[in-house]
N, CA, C and O of each residue as an XYZ file, in Angstrom:
272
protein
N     -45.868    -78.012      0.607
C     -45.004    -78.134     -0.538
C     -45.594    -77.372     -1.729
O     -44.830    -76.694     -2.415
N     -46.746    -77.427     -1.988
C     -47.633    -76.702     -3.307
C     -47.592    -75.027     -2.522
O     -47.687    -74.113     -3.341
N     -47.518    -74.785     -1.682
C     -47.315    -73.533     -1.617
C     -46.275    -72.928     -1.841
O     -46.287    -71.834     -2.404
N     -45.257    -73.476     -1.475
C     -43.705    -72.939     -1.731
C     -43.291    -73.042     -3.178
O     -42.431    -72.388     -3.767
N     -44.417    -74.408     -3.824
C     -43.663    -74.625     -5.323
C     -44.707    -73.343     -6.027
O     -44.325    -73.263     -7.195
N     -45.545    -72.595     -5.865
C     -46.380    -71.613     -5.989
C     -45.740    -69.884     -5.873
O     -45.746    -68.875     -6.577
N     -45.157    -70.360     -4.361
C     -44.003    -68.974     -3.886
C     -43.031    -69.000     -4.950
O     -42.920    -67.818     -5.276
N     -42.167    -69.785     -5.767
C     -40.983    -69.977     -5.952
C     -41.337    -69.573     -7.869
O     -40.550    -69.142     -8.711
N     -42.788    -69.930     -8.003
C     -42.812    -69.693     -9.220
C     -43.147    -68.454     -9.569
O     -42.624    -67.910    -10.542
N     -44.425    -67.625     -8.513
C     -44.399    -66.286     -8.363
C     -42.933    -65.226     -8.537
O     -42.717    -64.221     -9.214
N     -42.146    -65.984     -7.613
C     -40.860    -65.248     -7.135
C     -40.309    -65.440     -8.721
O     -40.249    -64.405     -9.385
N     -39.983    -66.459     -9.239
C     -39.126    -66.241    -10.717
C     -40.067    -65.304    -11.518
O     -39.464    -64.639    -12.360
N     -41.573    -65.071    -11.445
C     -42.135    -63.913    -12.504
C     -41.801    -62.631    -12.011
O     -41.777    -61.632    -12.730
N     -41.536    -62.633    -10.769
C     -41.189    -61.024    -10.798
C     -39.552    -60.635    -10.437
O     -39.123    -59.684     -9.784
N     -38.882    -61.640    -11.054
C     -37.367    -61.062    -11.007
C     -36.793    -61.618     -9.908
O     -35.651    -61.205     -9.707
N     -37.183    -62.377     -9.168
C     -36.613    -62.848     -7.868
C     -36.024    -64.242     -7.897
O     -36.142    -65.239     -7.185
N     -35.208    -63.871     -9.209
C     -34.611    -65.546     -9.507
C     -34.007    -66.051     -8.957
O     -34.464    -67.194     -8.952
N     -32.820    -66.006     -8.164
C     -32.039    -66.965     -7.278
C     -33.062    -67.403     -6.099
O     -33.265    -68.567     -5.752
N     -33.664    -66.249     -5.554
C     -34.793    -67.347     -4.482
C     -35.598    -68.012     -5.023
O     -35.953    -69.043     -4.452
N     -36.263    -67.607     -6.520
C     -37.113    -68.949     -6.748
C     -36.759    -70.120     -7.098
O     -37.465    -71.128     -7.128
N     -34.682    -69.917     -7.609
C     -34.529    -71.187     -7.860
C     -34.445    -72.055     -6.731
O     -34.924    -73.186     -6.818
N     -33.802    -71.599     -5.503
C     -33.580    -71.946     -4.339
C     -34.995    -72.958     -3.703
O     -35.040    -74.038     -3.114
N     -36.019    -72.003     -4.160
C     -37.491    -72.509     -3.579
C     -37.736    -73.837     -3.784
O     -37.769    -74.859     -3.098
N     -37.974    -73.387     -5.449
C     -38.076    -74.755     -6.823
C     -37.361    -76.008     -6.169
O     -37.889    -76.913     -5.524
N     -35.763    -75.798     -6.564
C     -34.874    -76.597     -6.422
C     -35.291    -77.600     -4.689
O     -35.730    -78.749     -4.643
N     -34.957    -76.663     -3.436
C     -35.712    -77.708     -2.709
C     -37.249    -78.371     -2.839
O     -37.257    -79.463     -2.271
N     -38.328    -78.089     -3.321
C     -39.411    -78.419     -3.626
C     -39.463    -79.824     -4.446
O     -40.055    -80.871     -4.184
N     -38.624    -79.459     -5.535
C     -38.343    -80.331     -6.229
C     -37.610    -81.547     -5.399
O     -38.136    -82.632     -5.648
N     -36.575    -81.610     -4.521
C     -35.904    -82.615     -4.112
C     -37.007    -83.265     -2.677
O     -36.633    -84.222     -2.000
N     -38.090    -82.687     -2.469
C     -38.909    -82.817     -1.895
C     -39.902    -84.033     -2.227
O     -40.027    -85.099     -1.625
N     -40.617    -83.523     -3.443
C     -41.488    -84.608     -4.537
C     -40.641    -85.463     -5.354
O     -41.091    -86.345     -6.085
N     -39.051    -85.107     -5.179
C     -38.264    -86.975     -5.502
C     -38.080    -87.700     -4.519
O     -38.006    -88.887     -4.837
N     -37.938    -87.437     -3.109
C     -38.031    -88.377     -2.339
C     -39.506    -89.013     -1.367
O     -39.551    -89.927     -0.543
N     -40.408    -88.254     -1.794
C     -41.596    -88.808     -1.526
C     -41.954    -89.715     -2.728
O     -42.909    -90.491     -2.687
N     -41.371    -89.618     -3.495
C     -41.881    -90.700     -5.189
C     -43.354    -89.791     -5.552
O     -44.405    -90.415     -5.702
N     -43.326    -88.506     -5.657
C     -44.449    -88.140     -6.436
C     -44.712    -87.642     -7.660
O     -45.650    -86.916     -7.992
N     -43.756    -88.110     -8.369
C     -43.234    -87.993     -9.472
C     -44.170    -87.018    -10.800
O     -44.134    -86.161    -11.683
N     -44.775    -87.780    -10.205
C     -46.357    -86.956    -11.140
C     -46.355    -85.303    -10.869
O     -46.885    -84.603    -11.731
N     -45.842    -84.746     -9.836
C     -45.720    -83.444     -9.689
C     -44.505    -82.916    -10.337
O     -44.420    -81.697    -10.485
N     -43.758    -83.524    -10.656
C     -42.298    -83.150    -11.311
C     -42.418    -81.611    -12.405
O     -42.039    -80.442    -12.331
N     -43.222    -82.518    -13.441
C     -43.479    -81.281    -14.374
C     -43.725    -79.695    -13.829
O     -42.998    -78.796    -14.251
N     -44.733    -79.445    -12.925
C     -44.893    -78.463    -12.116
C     -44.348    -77.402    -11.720
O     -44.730    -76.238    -11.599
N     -42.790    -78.301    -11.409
C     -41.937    -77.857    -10.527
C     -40.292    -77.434    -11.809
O     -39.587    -76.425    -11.784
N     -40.206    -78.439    -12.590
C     -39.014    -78.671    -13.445
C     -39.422    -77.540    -14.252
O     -38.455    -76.793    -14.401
N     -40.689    -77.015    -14.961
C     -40.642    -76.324    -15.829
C     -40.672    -74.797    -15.533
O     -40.108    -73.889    -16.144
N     -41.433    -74.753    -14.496
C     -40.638    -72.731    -14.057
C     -39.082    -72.598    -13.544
O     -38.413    -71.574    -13.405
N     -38.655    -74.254    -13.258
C     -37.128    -73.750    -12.589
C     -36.619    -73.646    -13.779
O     -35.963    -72.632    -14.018
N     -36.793    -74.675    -14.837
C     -35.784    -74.845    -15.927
C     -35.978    -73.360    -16.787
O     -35.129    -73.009    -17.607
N     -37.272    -72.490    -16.476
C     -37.265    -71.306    -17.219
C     -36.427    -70.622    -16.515
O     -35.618    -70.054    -17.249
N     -36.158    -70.299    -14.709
C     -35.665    -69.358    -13.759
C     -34.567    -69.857    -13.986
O     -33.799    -69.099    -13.394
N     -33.923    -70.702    -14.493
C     -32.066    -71.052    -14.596
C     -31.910    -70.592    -16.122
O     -30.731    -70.718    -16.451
N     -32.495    -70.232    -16.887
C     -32.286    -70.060    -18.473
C     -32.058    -68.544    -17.981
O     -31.007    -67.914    -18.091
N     -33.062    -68.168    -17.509
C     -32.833    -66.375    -17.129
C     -31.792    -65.734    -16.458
O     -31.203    -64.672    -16.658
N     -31.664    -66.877    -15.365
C     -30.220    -66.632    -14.543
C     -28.581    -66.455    -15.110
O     -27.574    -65.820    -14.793
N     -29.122    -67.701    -16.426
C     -27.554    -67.776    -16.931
C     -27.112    -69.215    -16.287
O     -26.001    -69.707    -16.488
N     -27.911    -69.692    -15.659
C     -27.265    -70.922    -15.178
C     -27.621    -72.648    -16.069
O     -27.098    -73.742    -15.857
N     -28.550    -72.304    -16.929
C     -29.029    -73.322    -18.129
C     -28.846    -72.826    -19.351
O     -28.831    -71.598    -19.265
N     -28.709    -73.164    -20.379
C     -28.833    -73.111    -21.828
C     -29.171    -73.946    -23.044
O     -28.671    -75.039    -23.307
N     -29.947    -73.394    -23.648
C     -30.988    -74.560    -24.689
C     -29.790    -74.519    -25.485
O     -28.846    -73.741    -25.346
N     -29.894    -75.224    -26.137
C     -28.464    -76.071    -27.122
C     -29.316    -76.384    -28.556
O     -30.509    -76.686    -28.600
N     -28.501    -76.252    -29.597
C     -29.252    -76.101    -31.112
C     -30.320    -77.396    -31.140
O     -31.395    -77.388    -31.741
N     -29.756    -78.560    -30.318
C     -30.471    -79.679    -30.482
C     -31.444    -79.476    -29.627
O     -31.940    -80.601    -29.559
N     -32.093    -78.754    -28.881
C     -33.479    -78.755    -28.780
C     -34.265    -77.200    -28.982
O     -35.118    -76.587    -28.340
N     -33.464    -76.931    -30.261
C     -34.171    -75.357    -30.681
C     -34.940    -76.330    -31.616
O     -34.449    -77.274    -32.235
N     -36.508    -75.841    -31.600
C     -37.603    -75.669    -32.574
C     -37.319    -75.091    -33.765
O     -37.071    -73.887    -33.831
N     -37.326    -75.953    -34.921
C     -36.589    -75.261    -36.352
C     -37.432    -74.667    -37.407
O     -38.384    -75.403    -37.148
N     -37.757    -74.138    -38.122
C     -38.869    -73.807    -38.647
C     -39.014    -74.828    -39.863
O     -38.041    -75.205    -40.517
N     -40.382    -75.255    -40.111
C     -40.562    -76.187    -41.384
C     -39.931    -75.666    -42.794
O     -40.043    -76.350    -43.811
C-alpha cells in the first residue's frame, strides 16, 4: 500500500494526474477500511493537490488564506 501511495504521488509530480488520482483514490479506500486512519493525511493531501490540478476540486473563498 505505501508503495503505490508513493507511485501515485510521484505520478501527480510529473503530470500523470488521472493515474495518480486513480492510485491515491484506491489507496486511500484501502487505509479506510483497514481503520488506519493515521495514514489518511499522506494520502488526502497529494490527491486533494492532483484533483485541484485536474479541475476536478476547487478551494472556495472560505478556505483562501487572507492576508493580515
Amino acid at each position: 500500500m505505501a508503495g503505490r501511495a508513493v507511485k501515485g504521488v510521484a505520478l501527480a509530480f510529473t503530470g500523470r494526474t488521472r493515474e495518480a488520482i486513480e492510485i491515491l483514490q484506491d489507496v486511500r479506500r484501502e487505509i479506510v477500511a483497514g481503520d488506519l486512519l493515521w495514514a489518511l493525511p499522506s494520502v488526502d493531501i497529494p490527491l486533494g493537490a492532483a484533483m485541484i490540478h485536474l479541475g476536478e476540486l476547487r478551494l472556495t473563498r472560505a478556505l483562501a488564506v487572507r492576508p493580515a
